[in-house]
Every structure is written in structure tokens, then in C-alpha cells.
N, CA, C and O of each residue as an XYZ file, in Angstrom:
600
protein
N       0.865     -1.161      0.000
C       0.000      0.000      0.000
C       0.911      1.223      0.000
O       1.858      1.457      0.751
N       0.493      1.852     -0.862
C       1.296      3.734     -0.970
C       0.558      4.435     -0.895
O      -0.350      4.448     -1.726
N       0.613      5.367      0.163
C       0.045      6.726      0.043
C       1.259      8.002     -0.104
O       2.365      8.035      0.435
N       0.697      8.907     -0.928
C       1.398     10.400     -0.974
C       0.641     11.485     -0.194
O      -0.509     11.798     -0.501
N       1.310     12.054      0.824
C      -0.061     12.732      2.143
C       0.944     14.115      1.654
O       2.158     14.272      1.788
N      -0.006     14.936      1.098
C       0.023     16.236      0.982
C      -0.329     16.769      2.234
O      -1.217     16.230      2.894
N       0.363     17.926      2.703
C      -0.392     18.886      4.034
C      -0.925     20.025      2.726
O      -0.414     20.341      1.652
N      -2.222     20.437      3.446
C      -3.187     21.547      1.936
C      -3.584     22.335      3.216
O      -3.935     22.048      4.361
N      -3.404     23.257      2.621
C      -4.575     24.149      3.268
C      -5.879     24.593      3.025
O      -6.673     25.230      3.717
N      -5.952     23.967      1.523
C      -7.363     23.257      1.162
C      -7.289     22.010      0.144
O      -6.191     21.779     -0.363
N      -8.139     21.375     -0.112
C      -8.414     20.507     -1.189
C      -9.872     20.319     -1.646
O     -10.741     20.691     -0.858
N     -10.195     19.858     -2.664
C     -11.385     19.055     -3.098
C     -10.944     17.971     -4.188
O      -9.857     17.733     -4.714
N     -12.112     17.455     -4.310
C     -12.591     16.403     -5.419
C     -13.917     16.845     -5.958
O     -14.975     17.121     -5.392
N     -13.591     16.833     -7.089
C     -14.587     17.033     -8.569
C     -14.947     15.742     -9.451
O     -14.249     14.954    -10.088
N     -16.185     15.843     -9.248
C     -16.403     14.657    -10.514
C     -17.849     14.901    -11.087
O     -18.854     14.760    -10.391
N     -17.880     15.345    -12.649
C     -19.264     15.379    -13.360
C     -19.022     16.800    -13.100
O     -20.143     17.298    -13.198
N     -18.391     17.507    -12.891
C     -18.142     19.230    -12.652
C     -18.769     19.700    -11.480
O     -19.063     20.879    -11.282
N     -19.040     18.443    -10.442
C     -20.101     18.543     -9.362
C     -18.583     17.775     -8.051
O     -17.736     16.885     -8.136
N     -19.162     19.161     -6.608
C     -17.685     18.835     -6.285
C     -18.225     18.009     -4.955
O     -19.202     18.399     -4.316
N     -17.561     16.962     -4.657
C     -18.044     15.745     -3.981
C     -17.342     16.127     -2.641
O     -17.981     16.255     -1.596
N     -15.759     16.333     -2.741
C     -15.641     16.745     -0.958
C     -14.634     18.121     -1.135
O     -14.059     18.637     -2.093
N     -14.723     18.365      0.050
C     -13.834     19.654      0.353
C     -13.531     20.181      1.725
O     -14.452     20.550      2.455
N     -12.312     20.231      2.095
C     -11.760     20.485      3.050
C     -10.859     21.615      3.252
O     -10.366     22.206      2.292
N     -10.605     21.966      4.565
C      -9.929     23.127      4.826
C      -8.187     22.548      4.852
O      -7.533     21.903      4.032
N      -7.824     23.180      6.318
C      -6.815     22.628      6.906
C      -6.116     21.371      6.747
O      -5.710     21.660      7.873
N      -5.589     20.300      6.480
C      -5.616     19.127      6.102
C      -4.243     17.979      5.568
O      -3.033     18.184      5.669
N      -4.669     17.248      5.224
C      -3.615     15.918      4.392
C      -4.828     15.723      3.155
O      -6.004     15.453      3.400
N      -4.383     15.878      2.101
C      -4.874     15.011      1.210
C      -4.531     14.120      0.980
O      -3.349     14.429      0.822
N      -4.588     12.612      0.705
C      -3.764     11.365      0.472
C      -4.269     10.665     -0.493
O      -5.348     10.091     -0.346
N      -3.496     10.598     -1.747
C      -3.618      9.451     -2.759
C      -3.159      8.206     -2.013
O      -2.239      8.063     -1.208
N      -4.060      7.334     -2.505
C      -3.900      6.010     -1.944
C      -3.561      5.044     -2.986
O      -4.497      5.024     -3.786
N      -2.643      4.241     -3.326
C      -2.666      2.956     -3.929
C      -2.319      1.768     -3.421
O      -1.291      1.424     -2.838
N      -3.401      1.113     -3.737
C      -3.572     -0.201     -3.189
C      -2.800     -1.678     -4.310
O      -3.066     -2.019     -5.463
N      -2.122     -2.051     -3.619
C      -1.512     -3.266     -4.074
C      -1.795     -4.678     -4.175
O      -1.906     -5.140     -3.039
N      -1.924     -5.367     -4.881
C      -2.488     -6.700     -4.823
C      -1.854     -7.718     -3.498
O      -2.525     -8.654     -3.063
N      -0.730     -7.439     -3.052
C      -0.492     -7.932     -1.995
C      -1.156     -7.548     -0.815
O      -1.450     -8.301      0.114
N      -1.371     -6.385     -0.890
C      -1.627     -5.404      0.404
C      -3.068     -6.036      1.523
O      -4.159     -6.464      1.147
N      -2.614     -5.905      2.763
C      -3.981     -6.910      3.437
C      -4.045     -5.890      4.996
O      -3.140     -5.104      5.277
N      -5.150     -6.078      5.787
C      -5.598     -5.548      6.904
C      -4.454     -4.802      7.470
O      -4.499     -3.573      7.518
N      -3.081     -5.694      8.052
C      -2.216     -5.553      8.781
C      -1.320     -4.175      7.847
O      -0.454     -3.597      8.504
N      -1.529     -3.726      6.468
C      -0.974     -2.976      5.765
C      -1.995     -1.749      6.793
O      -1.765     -1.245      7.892
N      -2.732     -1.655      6.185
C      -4.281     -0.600      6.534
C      -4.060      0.088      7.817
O      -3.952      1.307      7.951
N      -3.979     -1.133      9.096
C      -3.529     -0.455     10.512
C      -2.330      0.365     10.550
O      -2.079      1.492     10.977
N      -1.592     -0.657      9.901
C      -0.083      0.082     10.186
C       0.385      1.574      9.585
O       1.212      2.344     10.072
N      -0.635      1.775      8.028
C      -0.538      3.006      7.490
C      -1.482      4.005      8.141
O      -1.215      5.199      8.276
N      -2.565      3.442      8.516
C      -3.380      4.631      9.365
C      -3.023      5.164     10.550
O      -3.265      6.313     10.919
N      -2.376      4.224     11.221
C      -1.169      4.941     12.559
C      -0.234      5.660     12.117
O      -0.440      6.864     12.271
N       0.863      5.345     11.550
C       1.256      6.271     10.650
C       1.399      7.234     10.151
O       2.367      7.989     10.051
N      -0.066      7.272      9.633
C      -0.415      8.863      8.926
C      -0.935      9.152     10.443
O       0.155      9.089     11.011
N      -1.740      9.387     11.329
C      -2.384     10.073     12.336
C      -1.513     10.330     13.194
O      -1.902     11.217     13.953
N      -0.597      9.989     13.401
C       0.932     10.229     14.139
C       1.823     11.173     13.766
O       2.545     11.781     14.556
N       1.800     11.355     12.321
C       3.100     11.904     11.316
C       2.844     13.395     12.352
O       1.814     13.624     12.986
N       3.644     13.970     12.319
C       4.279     15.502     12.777
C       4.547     15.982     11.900
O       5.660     15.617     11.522
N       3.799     17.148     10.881
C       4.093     17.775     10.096
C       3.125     19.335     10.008
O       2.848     19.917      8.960
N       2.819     19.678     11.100
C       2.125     20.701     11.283
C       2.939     21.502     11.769
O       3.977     20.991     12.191
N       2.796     22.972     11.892
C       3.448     23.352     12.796
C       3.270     23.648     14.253
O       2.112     23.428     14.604
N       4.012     24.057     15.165
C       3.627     24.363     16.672
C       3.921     25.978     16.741
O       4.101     26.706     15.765
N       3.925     26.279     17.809
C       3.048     27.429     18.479
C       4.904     28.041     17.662
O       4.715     28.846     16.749
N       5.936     27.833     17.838
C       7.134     27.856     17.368
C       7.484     27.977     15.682
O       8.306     28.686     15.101
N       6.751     27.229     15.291
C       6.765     27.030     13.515
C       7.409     25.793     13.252
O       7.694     25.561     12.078
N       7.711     24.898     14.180
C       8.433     23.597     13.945
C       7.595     22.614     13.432
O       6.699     22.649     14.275
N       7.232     21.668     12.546
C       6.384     20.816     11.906
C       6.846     19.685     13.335
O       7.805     18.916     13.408
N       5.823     19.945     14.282
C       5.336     19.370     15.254
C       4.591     19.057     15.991
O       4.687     19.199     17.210
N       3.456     18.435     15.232
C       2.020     18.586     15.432
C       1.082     17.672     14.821
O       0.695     18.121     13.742
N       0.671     16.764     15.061
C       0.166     15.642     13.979
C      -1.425     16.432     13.789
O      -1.967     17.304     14.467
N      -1.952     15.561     12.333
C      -3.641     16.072     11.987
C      -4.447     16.389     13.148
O      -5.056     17.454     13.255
N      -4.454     15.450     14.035
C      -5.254     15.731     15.602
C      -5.200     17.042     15.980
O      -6.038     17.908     15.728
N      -3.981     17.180     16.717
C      -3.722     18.248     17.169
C      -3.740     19.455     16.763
O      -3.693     20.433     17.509
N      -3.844     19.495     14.968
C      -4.032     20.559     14.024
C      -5.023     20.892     14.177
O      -5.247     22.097     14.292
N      -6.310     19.689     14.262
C      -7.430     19.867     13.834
C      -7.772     19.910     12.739
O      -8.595     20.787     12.474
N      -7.439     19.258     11.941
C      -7.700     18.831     10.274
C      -8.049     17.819     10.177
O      -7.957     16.861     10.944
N      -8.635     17.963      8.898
C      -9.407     17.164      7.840
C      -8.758     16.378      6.772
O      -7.728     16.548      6.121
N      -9.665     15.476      6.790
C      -8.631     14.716      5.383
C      -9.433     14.363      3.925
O     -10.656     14.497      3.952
N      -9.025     14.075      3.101
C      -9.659     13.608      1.977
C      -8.933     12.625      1.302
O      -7.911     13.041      0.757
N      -9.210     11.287      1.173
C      -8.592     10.027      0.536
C      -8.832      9.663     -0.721
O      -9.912      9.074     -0.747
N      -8.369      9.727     -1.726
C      -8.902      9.073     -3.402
C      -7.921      8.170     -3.404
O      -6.861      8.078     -2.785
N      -8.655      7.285     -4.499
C      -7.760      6.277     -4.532
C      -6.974      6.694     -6.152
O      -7.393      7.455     -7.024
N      -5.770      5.908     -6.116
C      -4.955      6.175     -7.551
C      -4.180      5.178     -7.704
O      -3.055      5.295     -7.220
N      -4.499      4.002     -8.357
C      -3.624      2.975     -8.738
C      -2.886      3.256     -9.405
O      -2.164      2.259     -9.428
N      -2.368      4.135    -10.210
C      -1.457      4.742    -10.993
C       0.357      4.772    -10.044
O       1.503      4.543    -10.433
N      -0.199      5.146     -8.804
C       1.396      5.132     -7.979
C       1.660      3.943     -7.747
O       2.445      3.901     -6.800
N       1.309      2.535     -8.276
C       1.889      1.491     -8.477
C       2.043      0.725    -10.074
O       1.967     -0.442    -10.459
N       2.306      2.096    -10.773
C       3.201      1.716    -12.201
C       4.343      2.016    -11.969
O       4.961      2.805    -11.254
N       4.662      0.724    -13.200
C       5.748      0.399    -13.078
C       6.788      1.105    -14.441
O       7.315      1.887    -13.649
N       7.104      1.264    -15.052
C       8.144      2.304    -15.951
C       9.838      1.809    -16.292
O      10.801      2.485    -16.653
N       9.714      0.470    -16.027
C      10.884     -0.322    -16.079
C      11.112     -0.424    -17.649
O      12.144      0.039    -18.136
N       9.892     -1.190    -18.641
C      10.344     -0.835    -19.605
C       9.289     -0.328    -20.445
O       8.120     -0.596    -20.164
N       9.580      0.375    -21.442
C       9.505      1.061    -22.254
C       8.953      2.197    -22.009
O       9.331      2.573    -20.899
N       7.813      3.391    -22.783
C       7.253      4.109    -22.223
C       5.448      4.536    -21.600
O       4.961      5.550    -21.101
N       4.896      3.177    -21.960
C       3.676      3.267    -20.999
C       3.866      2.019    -19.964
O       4.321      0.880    -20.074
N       3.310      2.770    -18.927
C       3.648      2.143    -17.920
C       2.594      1.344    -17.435
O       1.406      1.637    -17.566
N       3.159      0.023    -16.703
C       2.336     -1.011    -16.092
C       1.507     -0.898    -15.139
O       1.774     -0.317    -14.088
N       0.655     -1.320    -15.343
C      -0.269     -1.533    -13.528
C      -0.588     -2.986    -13.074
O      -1.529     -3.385    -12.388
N       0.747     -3.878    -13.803
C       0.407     -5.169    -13.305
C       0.144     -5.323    -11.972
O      -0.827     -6.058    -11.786
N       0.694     -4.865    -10.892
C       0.933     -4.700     -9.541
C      -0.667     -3.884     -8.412
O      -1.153     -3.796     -7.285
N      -0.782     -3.573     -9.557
C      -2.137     -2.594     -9.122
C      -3.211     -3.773     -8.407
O      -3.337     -4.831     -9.023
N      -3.860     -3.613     -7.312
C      -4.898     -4.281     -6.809
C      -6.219     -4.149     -7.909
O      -6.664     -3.026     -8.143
N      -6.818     -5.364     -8.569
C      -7.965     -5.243     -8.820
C      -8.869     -4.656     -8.289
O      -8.563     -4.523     -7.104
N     -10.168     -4.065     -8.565
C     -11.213     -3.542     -7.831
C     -11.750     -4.000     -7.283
O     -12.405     -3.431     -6.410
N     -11.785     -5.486     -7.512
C     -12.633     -6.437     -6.383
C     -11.701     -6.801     -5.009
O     -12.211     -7.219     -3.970
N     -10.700     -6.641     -5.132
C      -9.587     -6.805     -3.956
C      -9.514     -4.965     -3.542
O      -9.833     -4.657     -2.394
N      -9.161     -4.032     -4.360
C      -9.184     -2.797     -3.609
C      -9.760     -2.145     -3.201
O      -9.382     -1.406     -2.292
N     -11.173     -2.138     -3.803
C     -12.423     -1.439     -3.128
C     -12.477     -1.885     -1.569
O     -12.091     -1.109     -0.695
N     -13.028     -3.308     -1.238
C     -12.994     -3.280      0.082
C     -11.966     -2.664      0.702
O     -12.245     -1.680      1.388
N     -10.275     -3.188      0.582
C      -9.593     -2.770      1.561
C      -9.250     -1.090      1.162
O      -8.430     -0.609      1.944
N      -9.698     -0.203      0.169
C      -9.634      1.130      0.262
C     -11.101      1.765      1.586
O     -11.029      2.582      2.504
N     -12.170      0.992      1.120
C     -13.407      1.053      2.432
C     -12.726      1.320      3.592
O     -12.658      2.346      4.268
N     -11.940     -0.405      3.788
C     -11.549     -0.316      4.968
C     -10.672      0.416      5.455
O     -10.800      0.525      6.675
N      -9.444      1.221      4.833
C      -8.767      2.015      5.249
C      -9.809      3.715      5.633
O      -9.597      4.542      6.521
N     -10.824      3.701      4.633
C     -11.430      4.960      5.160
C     -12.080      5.020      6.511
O     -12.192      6.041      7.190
N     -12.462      3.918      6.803
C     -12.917      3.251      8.306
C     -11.704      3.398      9.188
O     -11.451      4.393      9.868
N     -10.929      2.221      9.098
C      -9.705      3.258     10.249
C      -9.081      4.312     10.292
O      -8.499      4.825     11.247
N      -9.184      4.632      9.327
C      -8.281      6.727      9.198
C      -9.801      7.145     10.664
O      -9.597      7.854     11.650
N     -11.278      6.394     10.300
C     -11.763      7.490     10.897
C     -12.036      6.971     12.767
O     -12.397      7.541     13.797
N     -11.646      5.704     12.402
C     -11.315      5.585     14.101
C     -10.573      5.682     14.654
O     -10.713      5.507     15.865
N      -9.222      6.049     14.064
C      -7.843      6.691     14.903
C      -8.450      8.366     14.988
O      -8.508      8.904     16.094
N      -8.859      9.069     13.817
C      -9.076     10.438     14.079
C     -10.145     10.637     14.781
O      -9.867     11.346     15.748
N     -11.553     10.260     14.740
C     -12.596      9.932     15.511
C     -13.242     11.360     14.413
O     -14.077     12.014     15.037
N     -13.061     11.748     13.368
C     -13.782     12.439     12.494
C     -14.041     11.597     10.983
O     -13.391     10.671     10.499
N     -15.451     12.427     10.373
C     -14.962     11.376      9.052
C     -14.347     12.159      8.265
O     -14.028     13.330      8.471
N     -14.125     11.350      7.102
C     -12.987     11.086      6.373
C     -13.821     11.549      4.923
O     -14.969     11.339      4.533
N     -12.943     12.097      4.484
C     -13.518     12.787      3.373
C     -13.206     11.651      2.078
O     -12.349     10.775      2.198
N     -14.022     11.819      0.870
C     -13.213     11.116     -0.423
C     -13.452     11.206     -1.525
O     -14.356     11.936     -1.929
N     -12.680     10.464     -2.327
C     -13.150     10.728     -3.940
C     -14.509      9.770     -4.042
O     -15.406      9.557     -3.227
N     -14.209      9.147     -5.773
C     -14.971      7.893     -5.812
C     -14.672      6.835     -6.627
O     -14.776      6.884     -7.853
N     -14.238      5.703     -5.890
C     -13.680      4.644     -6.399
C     -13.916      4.471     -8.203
O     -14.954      4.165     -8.788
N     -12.323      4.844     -8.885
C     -12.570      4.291    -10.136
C     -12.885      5.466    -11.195
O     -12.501      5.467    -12.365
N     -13.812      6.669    -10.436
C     -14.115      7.678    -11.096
C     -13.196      8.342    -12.118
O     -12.025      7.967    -12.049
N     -13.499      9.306    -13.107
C     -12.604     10.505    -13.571
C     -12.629     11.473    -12.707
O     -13.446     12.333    -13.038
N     -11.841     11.795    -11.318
C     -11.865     13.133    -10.664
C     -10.607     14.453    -10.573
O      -9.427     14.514    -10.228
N     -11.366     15.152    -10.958
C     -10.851     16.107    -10.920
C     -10.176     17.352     -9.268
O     -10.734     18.324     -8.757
N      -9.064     16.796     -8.992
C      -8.248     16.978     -7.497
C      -7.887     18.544     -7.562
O      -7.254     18.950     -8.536
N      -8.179     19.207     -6.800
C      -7.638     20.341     -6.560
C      -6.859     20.292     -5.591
O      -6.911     19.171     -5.085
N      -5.994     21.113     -4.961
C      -5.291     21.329     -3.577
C      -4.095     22.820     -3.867
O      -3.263     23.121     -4.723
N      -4.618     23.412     -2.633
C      -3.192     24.253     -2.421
C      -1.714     23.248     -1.461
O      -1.984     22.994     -0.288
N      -1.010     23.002     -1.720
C      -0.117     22.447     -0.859
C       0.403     23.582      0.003
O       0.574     24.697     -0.488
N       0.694     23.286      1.464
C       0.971     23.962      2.362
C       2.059     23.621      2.956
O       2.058     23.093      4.068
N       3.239     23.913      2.203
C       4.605     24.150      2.623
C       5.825     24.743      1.504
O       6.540     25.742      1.417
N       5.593     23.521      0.750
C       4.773     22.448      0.528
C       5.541     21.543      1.087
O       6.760     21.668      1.203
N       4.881     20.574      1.468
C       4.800     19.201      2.166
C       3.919     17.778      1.877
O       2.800     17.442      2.263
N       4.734     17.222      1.185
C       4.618     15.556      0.644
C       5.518     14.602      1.118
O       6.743     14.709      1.055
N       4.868     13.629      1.615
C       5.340     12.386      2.286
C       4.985     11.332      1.550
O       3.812     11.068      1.287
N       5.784     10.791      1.244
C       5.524      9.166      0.309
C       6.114      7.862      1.560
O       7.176      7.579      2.114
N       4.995      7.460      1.551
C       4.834      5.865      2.907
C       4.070      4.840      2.064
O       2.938      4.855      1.582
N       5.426      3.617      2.040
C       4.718      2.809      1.384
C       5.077      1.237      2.627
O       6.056      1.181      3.371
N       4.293      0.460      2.546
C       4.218     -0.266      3.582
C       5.249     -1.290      3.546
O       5.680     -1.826      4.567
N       5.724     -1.615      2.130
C       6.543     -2.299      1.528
C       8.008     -2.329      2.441
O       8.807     -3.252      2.600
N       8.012     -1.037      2.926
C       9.355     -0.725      3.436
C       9.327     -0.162      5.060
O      10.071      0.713      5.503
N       8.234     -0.921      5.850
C       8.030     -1.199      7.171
C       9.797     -1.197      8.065
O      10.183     -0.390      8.911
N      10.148     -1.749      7.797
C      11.227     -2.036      8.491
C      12.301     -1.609      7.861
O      13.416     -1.784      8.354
């Protein structure tokens, strides 16, 4: 499982020119889900992200996780950050979780993002054409992929 967690100081999702979520303060996070990827991925990335320190404090030091910010999040999914580009020039998504394997466990990750934060969880829509806005706020991008736990 990979996510890329933008800090925004806003974001949305667009789809049909009709805008589905939108948030202030925040992480936006592309999610890609991997055909390997299982429950024990899901926990371990949602602690993770709800932990990360990348806000700032009363100081300006990025020391402050989403909680403590008080932000919002918004999750889409993007199987695309598991192409592959080894050879030639369109790239693979052999690796990519099917939809019948990623839908649930993308569900289920929107479910624990919202019981570690105890808010819900904003999102795209599985599969859709959406159209992502975001200001990045630092800017600040974190790439966590579960692959590399240890």
C-alpha cells in the first residue's frame, strides 16, 4: 500500500463538474492499493499517517500531527502510484490491486483513518474521472509505502 499525504490548506474532489468533498486545513492522500496489500498494511498506514508531525507548533516547527491541528482529510484512490516504468514508455499496472480486492480494503482504510481520528474522512470515488484540486501547504509531501516497514 502507498500513500502520498500532501499537508493543503485546502483541497477538493470534482467529478461530473459537481464537487463531492472539500476540506480546509488538512492531508490530502492518494492512496494505492496493491495486490499484496492486506488488513495488517491498513492499521499500520493509518497509525502512521495520524501520528506523522508535520504541522506546525506554536514555534513554527512541523510538530504537530492532523489531531492536534485539527484537520481534515480527503482520501482518493490512484492505482497509478503502483506503475511500473521499467520498460519502455507506458507504464504497467500489473501490480495494481484489482477492484474487487481494492475497493474493500480502500473502504476499509477509510474506516480506520476514521477511528484513529474519531472524524470522518472525506473522499473521492472509487474508479471515477476526478478532478483533485489542492493548495499544498509548505509544501509538504510524504511518500509511505508499507513495503518498506522495516
Amino acid at each position: 500500500m502507498r500513500a502520498v499525504i500532501q499537508r493543503v490548506s485546502s483541497a477538493s474532489v470534482e467529478i461530473n463538474k459537481t464537487v463531492k468533498s472539500k476540506i480546509g486545513v488538512g492531508f490530502l492522500i492518494l492512496l494505492g492499493i496493491e495486490d499484496t496489500d492486506s488488513s495488517d498494511d491498513i492499521e499500520w498506514l493509518c497509525r502512521k499517517i495520524t501520528c506523522l508531525r508535520i504541522f506546525a507548533d506554536e514555534n513554527g516547527a512541523m510538530n504537530r500531527s492532523i489531531s492536534e491541528a485539527n484537520g481534515e482529510i480527503i482520501v482518493v484512490s490512484q492505482f497509478t502510484l503502483h506503475a511500473s516504468t521499467k520498460k519502455g514508455n507506458r507504464p504497467s499496472f500489473i501490480k495494481a490491486a484489482k477492484p474487487e480486492m481494492a475497493i474493500p480494503l480502500y473502504q476499509q482504510f477509510i474506516e480506520q483513518l476514521e477511528k484513529e481520528t474519531g472524524k470522518k474522512i472525506q473522499t473521492g470515488e472509487f474508479g471515477a474521472d476526478m478532478k483533485v484540486s489542492l493548495t499544498n501547504d509548505g509544501p509538504v509531501t510524504i511518500i509511505i509505502d508499507t513495503k518498506n516497514k522495516e
